[in-house]
C-alpha positions, 0 to 999 in steps of 0.5 A: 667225403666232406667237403673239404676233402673233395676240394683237397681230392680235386673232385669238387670244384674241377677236374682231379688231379689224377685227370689233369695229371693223366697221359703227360709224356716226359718232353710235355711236362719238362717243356717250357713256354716263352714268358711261362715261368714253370713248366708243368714238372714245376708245378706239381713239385711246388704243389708238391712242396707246400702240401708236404709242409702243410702236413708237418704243421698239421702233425706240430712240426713248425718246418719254416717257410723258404726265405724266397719263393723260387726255394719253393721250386726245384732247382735242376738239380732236384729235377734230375733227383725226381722223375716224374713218376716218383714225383707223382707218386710223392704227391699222391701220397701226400694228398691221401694224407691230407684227404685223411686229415681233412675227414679227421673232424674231431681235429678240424679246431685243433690250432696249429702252429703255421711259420710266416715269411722271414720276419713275420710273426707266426700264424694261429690257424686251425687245421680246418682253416690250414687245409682250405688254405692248401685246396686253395694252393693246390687249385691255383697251381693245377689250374696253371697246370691245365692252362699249360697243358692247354697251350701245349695242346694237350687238354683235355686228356683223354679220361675226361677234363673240365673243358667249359 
């Protein structure tokens, strides 16, 4: 595996996510904490989110940005639409995918098409460069993740964790 695609995979830098995503009961990843603003459900689905239209730029599909950052949060009625299971399953999927690409070097300097926020010009970015962008994200968020899962008294699982 490339670089890249250990980023992407979680298996480079920290934990994978299959490890931070490990052993969570449904009350665990839909309960808030005071002055937290996402709850751990949140977060993957945003991860979730982004790294679907991340792959649509990949594939050419210029799918626009939401025009306000909580559109790129489940609403309840999303939540109550996808279980976690299937909101898991959903991610997996689109990470293997990403993986995919990412190990695709002969399209790595392909430029694509990346829509901006309202307002904003269209961004030229290569596929390598939109994908490191996406490890970037998914890093952020999943150390959010395991920060909830720290305050919650749930970390690390019992498969193991980056715990230093």
């Amino acid at each position: 595996m490339t670089e890249l695609q250990l980023v992407l995979a979680g298996d480079s830098a920290h934990t994978p996510a299959a490890g931070i995503l490990d052993q969570l009961a449904l009350d665990a990843v839909h309960r808030g904490i005071e002055g937290v603003p996402h709850t751990i459900y949140q977060e993957l689905w945003h991860i979730a989110y982004w790294q679907q239209i991340t792959l649509e730029w990949v594939r050419g599909v210029e799918t626009p940005i939401p025009e306000r950052a909580s559109a790129g949060f489940p609403s309840p009625e999303d939540t109550a639409r996808e279980s976690w299971d299937a909101l898991r399953a959903r991610f997996f999927a689109t990470l293997e995918e990403a993986v995919a690409a990412a190990g695709d070097a002969k399209s790595m300097d392909t430029t694509i098409r990346c829509p901006s926020r309202p307002g904003m010009p269209v961004r030229l970015m290569t596929i390598r460069e939109q994908l490191e962008s996406l490890g970037a994200h998914n890093a952020y968020h999943f150390g959010r993740i395991v920060l909830l899962r720290q305050l919650l008294g749930l970390w690390p699982p019992a498969s193991g964790g980056f715990s230093w």
